[in-house]
N, C-alpha and C positions, 0 to 999 in steps of 0.2 A: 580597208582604209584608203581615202582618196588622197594624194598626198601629190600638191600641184610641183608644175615645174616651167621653169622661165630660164628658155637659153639663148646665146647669140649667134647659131646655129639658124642654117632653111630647118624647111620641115622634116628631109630625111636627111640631118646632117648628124655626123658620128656621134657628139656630144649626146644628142638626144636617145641615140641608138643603145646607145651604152648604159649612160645612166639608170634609164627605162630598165633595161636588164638587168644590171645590177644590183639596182633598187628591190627585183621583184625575187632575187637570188637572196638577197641579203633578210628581206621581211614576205616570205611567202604572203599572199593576202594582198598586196596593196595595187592600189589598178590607180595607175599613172595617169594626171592628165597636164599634157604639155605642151606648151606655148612656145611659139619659135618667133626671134625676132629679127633672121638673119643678116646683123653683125651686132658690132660693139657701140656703134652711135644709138640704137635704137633703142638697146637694153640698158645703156646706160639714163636714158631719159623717160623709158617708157614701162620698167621695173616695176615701180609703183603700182601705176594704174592696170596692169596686165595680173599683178598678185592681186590685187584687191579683188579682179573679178573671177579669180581663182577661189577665192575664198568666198565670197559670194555663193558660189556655183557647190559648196560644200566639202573642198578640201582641208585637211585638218590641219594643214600645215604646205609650205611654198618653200621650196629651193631654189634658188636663182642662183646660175652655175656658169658660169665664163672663167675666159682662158686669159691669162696676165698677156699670154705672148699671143700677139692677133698674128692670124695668119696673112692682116695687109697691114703692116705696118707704119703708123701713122711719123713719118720721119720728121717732123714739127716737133713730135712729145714723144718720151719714152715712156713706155709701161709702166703705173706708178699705182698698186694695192690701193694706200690711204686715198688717190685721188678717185681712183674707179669706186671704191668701196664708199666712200662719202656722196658719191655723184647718185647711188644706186638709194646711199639711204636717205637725200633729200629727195627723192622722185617715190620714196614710202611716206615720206611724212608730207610731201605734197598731196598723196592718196589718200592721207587723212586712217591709215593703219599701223601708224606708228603703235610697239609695243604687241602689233598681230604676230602667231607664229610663223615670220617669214626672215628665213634665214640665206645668209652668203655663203657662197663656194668659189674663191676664188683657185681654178686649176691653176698651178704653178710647177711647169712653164706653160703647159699644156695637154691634153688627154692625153698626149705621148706617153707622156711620164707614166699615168697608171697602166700602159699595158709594158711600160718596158720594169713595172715593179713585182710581173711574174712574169720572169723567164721561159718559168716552164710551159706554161702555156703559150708563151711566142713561139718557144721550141716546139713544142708540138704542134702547130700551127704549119710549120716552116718545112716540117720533115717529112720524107718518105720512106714507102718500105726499102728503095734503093738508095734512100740516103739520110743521114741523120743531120740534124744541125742544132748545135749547140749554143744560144743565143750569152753573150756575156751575161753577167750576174751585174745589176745595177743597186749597190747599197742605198745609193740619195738617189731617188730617180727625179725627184722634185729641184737638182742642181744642176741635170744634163741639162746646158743652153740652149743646146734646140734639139727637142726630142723626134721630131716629126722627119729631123733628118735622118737620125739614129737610125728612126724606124726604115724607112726608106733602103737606109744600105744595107740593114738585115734582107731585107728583101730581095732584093737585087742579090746580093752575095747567094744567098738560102737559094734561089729559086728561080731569078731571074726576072724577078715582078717589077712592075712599077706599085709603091704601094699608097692607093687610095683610100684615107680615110674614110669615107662615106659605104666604099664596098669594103675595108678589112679590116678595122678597129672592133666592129663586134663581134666578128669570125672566131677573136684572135682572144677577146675574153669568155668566148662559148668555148672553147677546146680543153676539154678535161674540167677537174673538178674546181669549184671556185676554194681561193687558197686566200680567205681576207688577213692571215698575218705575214703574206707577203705583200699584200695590196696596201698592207698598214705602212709599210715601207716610203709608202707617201704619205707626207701628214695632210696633204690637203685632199686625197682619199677616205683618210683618216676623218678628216674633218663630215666630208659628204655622209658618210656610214651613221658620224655620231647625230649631226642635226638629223638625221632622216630616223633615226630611233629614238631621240631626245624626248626624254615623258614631260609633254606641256601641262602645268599646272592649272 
């Protein structure tokens, strides 16, 4: 099953790294084909017409998956869902797919949140045979304000890293077994899982 995807994300940026993975953990079988529009201006106007030719191209369905909290933030306007989310689906109904299976995700706050909603796998990520690290338990991870820092001081504390999204966000969901009812722990996880398995009528 070809099952597109539209990020705000470069080419090899975490978002896409992740999702791609995730995606192919969760439905063995599906072979990702993904659109990067590296930022939030691009994908917020050019959604549309990039699904449509995903659909085109013979995917059976399109995730368009952006981060509420940009990593440049626009200090004019604060991060606002119904505004992102309406801006994403007049730029589908200007593509003239209004009603196609193309569906939102918006990550809230950030891809942070879903690695910091298994512990265990940070943990196991982070430790060595000479040293163990035990990463906090995050019940809401979709509430830490800013998860990218979080991660960051794990890092640093754990190991002494500087941590790079682009080289560590999929390390850090490859380590050990994938655990979706802790990943469920984010509902906008929750959410990606459901669209991307949702049986289209």
């Amino acid at each position: 099953m070809k099952v597109g995807f539209v990020f705000e994300c470069g080419p090899q940026g975490a978002d896409k790294q992740v999702c791609e993975y995730l995606a192919a953990q969760i439905q063995p079988g599906i072979i990702p084909v993904s659109r990067t529009l590296d930022n939030k201006a691009n994908l917020l106007k050019d959604a549309g017409k990039v699904a449509a030719a995903l659909l085109a191209e013979g995917c059976e369905r399109v995730l368009v998956v952006w981060d509420l909290r940009p990593a440049w933030p626009d200090k004019k306007r604060k991060p606002c869902r119904k505004f992102e989310r309406d801006a994403i689906l007049a730029s589908v109904k200007n593509a003239e797919i209004a009603g196609s299976p193309v569906f939102l995700v918006c990550v809230e706050q950030e891809l942070e949140c879903w690695l910091l909603a298994d512990e265990a796998k940070l943990s196991a990520y982070l430790s060595t045979d000479a040293h163990s690290y035990a990463a906090k338990r995050e019940r809401k991870p979709d509430h830490v304000s800013n998860p990218k820092a979080v991660m960051m001081n794990h890092f640093k504390v754990a190991r002494g890293w500087r941590y790079e999204d682009r080289t560590h966000a999929v390390k850090v969901v490859q380590s050990g077994e994938l655990d979706l009812r802790k990943l469920r722990r984010s509902p906008t996880f929750a959410r990606f899982e459901t669209k991307l398995l949702e049986v289209i009528a």
